[in-house]
N, CA, C and O atoms as CSV, one atom per row, in Angstrom:
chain,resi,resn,atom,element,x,y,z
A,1,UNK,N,N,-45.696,189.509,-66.747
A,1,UNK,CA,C,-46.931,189.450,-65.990
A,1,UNK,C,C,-47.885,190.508,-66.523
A,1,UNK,O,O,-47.592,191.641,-66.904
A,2,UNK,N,N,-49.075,189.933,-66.479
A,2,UNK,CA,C,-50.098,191.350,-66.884
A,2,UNK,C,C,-51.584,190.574,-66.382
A,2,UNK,O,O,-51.754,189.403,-66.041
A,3,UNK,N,N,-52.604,191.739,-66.484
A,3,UNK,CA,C,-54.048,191.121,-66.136
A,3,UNK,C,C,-54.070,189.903,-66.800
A,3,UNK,O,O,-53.295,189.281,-67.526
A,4,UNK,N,N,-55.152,189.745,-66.354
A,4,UNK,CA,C,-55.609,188.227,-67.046
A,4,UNK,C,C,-57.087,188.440,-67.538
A,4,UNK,O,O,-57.644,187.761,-68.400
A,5,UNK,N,N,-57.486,189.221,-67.027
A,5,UNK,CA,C,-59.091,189.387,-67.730
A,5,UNK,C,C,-59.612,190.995,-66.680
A,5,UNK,O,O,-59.434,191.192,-65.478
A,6,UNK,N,N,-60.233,191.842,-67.654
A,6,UNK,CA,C,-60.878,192.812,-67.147
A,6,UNK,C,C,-61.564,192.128,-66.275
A,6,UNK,O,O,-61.313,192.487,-65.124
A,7,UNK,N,N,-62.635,190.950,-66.392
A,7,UNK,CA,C,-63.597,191.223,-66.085
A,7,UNK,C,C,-63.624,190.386,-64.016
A,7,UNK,O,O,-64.536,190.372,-63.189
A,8,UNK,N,N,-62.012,189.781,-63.940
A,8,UNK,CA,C,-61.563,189.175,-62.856
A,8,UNK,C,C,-60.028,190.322,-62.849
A,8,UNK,O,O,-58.955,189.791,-63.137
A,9,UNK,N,N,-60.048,191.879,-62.504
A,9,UNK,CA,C,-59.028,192.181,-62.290
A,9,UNK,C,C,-57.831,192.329,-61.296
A,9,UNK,O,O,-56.715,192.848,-61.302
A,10,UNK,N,N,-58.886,191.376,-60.150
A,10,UNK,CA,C,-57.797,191.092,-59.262
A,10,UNK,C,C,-56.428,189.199,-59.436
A,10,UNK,O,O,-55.843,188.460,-58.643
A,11,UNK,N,N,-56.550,189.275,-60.560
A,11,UNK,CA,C,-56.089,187.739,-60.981
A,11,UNK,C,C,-54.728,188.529,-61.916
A,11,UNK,O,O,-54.998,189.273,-62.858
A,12,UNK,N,N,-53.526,188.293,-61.573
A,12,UNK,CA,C,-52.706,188.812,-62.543
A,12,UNK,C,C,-51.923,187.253,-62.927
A,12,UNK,O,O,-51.960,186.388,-62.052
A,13,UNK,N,N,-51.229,186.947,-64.252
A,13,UNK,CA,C,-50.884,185.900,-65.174
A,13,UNK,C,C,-49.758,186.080,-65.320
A,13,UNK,O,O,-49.182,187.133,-65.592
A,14,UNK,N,N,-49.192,184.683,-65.089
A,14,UNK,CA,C,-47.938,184.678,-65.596
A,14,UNK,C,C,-47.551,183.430,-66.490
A,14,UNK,O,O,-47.850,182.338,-66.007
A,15,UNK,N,N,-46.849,183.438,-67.879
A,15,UNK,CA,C,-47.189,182.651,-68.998
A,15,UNK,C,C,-45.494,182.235,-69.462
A,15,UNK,O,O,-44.566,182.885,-69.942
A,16,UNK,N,N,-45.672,180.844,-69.047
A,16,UNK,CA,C,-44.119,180.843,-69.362
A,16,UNK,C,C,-44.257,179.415,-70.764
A,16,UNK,O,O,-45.263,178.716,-70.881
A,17,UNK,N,N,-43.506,179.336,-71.301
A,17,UNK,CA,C,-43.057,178.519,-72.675
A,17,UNK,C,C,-41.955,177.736,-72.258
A,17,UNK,O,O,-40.892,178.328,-72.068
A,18,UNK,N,N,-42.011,176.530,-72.082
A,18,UNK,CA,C,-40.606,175.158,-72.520
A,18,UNK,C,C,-41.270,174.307,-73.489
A,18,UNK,O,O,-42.389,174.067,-73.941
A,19,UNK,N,N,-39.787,173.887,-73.616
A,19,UNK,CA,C,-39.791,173.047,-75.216
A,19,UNK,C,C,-40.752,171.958,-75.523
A,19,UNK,O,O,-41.018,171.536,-76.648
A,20,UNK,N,N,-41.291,171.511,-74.279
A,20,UNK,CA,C,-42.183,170.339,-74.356
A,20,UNK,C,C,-43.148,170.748,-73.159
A,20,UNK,O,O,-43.741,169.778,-72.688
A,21,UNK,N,N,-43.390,171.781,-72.658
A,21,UNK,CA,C,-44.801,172.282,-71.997
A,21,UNK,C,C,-44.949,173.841,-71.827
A,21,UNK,O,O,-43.951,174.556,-71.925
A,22,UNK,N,N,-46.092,174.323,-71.592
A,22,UNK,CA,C,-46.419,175.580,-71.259
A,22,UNK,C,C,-46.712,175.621,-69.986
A,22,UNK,O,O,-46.704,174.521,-69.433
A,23,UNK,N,N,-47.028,176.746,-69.184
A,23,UNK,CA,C,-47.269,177.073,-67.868
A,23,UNK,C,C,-47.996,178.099,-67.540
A,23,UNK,O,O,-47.346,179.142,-67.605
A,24,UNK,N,N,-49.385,178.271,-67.122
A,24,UNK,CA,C,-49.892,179.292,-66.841
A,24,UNK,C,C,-50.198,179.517,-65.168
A,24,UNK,O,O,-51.154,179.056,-64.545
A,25,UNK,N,N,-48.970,180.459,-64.579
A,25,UNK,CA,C,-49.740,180.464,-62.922
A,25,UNK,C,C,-50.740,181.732,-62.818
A,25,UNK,O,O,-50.369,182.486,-63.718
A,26,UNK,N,N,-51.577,182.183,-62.301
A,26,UNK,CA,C,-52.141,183.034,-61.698
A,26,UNK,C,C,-52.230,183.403,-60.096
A,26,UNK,O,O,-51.953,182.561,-59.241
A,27,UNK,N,N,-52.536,184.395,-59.855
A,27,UNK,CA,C,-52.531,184.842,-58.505
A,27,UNK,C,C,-53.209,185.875,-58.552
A,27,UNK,O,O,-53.034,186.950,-59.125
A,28,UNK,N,N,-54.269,185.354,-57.694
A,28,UNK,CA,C,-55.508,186.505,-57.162
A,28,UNK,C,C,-54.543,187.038,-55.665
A,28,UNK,O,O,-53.750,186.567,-54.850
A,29,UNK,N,N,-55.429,188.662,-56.073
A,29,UNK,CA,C,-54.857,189.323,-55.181
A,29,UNK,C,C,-55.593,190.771,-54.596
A,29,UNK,O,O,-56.166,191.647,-55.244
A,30,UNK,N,N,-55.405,190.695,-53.464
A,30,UNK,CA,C,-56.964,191.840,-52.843
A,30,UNK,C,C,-56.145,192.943,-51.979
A,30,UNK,O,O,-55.636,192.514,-50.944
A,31,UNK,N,N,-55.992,194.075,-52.232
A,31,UNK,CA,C,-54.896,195.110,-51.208
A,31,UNK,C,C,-53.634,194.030,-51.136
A,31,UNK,O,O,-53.642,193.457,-50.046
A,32,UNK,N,N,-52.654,193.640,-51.922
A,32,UNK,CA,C,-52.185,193.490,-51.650
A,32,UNK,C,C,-51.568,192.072,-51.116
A,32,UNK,O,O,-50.507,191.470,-51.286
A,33,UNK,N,N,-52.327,191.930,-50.655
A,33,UNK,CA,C,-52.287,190.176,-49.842
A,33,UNK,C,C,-52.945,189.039,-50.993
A,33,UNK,O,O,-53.884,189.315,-51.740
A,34,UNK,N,N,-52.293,187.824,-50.960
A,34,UNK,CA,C,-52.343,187.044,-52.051
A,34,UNK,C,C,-53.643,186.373,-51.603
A,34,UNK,O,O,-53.744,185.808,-50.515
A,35,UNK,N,N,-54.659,186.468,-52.523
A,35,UNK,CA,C,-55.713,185.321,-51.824
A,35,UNK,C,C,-56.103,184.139,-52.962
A,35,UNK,O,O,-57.235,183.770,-53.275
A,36,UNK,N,N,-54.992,183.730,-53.409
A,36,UNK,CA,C,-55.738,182.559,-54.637
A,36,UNK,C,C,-54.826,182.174,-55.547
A,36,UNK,O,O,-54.358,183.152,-56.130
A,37,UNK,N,N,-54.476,181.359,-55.830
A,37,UNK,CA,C,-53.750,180.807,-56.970
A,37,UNK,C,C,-54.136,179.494,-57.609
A,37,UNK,O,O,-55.064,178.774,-57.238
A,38,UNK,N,N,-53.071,179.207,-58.903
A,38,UNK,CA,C,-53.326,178.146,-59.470
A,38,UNK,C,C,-52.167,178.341,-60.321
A,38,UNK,O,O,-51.463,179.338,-60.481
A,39,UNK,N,N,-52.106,177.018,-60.905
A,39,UNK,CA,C,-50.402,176.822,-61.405
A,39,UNK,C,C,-50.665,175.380,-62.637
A,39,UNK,O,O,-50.557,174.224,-62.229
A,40,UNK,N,N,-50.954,175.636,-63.883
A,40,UNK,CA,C,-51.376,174.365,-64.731
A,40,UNK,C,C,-50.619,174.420,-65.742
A,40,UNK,O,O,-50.467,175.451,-66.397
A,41,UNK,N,N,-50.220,173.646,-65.919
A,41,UNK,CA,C,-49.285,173.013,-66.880
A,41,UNK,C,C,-49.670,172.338,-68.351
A,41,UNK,O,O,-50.194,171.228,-68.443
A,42,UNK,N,N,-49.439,172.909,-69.124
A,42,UNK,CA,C,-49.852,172.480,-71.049
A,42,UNK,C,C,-49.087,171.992,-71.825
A,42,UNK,O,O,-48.067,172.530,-72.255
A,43,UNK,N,N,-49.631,170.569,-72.174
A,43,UNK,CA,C,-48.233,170.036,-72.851
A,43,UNK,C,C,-48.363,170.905,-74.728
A,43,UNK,O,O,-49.271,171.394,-75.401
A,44,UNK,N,N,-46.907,170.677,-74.889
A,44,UNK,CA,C,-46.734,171.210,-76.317
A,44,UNK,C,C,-46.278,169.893,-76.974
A,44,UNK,O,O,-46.227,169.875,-78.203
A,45,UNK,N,N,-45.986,168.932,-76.370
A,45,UNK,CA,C,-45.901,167.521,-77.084
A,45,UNK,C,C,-46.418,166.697,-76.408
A,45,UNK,O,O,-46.582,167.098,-75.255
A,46,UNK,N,N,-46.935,165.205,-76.682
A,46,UNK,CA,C,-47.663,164.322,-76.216
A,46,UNK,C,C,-46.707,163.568,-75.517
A,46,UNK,O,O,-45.580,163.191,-75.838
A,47,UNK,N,N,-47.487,163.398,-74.328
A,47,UNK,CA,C,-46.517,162.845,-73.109
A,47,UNK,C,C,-45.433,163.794,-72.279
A,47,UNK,O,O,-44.509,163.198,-71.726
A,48,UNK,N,N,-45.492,165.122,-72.174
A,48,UNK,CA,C,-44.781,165.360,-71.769
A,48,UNK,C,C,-44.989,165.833,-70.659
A,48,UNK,O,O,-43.948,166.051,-70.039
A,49,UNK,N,N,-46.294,166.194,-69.922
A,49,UNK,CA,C,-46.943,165.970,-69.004
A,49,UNK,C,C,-47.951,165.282,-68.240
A,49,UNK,O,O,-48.252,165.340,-67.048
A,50,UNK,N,N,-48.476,164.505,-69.375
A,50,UNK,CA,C,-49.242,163.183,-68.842
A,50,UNK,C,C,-49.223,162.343,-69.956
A,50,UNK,O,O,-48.680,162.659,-71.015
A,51,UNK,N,N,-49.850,161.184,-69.740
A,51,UNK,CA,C,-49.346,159.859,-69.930
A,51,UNK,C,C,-50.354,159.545,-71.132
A,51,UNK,O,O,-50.320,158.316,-71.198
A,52,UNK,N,N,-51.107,159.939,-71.975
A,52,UNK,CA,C,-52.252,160.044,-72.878
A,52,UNK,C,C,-50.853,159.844,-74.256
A,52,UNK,O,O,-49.918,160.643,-74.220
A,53,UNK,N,N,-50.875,159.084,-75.019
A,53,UNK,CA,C,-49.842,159.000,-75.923
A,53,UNK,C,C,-50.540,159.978,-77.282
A,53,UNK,O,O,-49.837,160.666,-78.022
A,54,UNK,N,N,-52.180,159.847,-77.413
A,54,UNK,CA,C,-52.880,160.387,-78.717
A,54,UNK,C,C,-53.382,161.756,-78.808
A,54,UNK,O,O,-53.711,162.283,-79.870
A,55,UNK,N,N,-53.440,162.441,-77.407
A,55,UNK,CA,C,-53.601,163.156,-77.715
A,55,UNK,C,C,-52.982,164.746,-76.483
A,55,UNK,O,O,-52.943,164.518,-75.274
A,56,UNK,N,N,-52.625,166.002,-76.946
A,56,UNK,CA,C,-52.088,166.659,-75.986
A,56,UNK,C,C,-53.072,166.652,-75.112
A,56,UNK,O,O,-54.234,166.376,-75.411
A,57,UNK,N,N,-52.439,167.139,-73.284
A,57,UNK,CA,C,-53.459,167.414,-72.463
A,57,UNK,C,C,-52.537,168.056,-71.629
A,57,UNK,O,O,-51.371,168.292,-71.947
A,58,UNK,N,N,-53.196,168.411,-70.286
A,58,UNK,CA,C,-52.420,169.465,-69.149
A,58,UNK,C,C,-52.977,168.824,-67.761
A,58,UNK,O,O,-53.904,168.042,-67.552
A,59,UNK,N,N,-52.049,169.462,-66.896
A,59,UNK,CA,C,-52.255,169.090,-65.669
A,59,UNK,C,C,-52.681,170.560,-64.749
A,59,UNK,O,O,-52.352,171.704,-65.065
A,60,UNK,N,N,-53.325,170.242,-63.801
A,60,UNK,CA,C,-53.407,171.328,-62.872
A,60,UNK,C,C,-52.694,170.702,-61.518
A,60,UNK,O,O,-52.827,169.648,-60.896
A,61,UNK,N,N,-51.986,171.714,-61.393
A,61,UNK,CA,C,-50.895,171.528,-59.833
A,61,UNK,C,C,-51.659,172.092,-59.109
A,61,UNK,O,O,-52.285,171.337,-58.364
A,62,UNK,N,N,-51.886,173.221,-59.014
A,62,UNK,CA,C,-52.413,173.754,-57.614
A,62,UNK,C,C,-53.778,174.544,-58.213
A,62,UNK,O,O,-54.143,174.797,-59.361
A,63,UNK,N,N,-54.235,174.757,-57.157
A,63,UNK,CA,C,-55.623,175.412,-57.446
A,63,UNK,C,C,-56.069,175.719,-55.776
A,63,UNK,O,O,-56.259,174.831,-54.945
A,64,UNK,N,N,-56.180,177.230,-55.518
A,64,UNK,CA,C,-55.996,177.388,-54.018
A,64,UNK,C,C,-57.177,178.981,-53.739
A,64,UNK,O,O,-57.591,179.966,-54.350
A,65,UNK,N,N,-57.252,178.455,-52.684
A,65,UNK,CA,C,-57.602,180.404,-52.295
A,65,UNK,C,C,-57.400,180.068,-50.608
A,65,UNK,O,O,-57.440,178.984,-50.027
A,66,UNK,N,N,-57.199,181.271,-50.146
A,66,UNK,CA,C,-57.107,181.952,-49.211
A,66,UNK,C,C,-57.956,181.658,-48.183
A,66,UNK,O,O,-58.787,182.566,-48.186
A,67,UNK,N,N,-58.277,180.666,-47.051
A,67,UNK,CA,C,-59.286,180.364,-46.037
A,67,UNK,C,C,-59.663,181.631,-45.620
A,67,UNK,O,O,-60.446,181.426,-44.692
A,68,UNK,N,N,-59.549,182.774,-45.776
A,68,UNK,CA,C,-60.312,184.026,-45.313
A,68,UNK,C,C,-60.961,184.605,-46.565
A,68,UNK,O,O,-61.770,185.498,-46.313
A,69,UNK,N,N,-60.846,184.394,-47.492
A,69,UNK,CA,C,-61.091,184.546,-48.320
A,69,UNK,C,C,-62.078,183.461,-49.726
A,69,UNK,O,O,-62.043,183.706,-50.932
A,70,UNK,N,N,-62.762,182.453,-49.139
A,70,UNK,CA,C,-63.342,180.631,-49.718
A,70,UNK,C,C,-64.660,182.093,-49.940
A,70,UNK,O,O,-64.879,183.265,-49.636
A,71,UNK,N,N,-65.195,180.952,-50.666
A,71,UNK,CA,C,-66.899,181.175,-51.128
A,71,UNK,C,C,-66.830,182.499,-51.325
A,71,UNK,O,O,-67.568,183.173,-50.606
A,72,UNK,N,N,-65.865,183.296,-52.421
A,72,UNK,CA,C,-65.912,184.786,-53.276
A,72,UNK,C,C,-65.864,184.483,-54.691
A,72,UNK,O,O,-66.166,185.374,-55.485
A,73,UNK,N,N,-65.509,183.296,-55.120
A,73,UNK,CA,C,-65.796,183.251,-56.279
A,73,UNK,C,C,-63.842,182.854,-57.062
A,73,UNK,O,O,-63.522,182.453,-58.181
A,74,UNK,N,N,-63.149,183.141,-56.079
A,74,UNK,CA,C,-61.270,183.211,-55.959
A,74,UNK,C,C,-61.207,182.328,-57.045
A,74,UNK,O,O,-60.669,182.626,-58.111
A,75,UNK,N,N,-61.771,181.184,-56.795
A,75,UNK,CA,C,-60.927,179.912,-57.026
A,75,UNK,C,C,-61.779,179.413,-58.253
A,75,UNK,O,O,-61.378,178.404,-58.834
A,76,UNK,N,N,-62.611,179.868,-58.572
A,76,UNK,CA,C,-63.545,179.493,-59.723
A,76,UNK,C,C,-63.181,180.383,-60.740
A,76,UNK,O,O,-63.285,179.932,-61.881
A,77,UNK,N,N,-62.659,181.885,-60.583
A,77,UNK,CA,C,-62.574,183.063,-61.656
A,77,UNK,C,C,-60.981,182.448,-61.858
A,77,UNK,O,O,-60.357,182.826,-62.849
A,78,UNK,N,N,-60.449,181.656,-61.059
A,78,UNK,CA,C,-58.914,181.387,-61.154
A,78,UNK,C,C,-58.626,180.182,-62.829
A,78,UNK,O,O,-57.954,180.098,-63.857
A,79,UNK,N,N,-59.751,179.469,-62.012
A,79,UNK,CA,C,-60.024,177.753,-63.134
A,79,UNK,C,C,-60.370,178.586,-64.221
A,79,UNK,O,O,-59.718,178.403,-65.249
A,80,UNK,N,N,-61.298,179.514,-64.235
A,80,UNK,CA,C,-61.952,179.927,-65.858
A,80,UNK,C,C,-60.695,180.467,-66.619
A,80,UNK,O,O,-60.178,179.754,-67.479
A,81,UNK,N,N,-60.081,181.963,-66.271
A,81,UNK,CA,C,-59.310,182.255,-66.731
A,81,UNK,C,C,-58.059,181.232,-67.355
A,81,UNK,O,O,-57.624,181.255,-68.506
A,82,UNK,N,N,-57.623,180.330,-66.224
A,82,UNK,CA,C,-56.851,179.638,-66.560
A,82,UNK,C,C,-57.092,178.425,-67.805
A,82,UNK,O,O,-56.209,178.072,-68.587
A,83,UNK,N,N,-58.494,177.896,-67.775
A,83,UNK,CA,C,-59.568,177.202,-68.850
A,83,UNK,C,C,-59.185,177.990,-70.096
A,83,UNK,O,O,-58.512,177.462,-70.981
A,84,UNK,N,N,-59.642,179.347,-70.178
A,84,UNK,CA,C,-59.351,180.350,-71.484
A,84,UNK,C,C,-57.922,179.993,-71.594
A,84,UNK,O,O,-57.743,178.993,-72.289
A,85,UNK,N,N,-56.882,180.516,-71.118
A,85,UNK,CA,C,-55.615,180.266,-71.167
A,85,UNK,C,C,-55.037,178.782,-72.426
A,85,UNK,O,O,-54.332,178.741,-73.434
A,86,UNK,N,N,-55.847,177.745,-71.592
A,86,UNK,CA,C,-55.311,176.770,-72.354
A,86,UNK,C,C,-56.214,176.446,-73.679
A,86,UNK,O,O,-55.753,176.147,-74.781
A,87,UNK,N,N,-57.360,176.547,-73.399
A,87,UNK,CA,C,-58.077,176.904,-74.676
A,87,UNK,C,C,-57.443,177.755,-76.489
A,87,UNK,O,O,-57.645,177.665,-77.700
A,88,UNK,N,N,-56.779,178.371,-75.677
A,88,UNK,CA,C,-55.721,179.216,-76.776
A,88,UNK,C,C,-54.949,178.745,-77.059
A,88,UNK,O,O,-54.808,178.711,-78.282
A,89,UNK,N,N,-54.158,178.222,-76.438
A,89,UNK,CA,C,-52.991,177.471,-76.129
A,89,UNK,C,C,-53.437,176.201,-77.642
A,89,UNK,O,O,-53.077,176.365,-78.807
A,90,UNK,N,N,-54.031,175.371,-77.266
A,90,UNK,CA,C,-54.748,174.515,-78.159
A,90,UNK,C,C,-55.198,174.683,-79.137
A,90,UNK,O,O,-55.240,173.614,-79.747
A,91,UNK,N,N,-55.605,175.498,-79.702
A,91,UNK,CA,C,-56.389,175.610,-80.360
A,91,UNK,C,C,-55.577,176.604,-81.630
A,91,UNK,O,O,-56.019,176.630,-82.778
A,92,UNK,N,N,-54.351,177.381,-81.206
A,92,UNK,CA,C,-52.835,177.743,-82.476
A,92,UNK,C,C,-51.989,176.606,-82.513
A,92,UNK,O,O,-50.906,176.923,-83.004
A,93,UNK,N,N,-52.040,175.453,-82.204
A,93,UNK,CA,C,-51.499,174.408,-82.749
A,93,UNK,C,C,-51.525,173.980,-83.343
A,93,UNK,O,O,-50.763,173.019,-83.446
């Protein structure tokens, strides 16, 4: 686990590798208390998370924030980071 971006430092990353997908979850987090997540999934071979035979793609499972916490920006700094994430991901292949 480590930051995910200076410039969203309440978002910490966690980056896991299988043989036929990647995984990037994040979790925003404010004192402590969790206010945000997201959990998307990157294929490393075609078809192994969605059904596109030509070309790789990813799924997003969750994408969340905190009802005390909506309209801060949670869940949008969550998608970007996670956007960069797979952007990389793609693009050393």
């Amino acid at each position: 686990m480590y930051d995910a971006s200076p410039e969203y430092p309440f978002i910490i990353a966690r980056i896991g590798k299988g043989a036929a997908s990647s995984s990037v979850e994040l979790v925003a987090e404010e004192d402590v208390i969790i206010i945000g997540l997201s959990d998307i999934e990157l294929e490393r071979n075609k078809e192994a998370v969605c059904s596109d035979p030509e070309t790789l793609s990813g799924m997003v499972w969750h994408l969340a924030a905190h009802p005390d916490y909506r309209r801060r920006g949670v869940a949008s700094a969550s998608w970007l980071i996670a956007h960069r994430f797979a952007e990389k991901a793609t693009s050393c292949d």
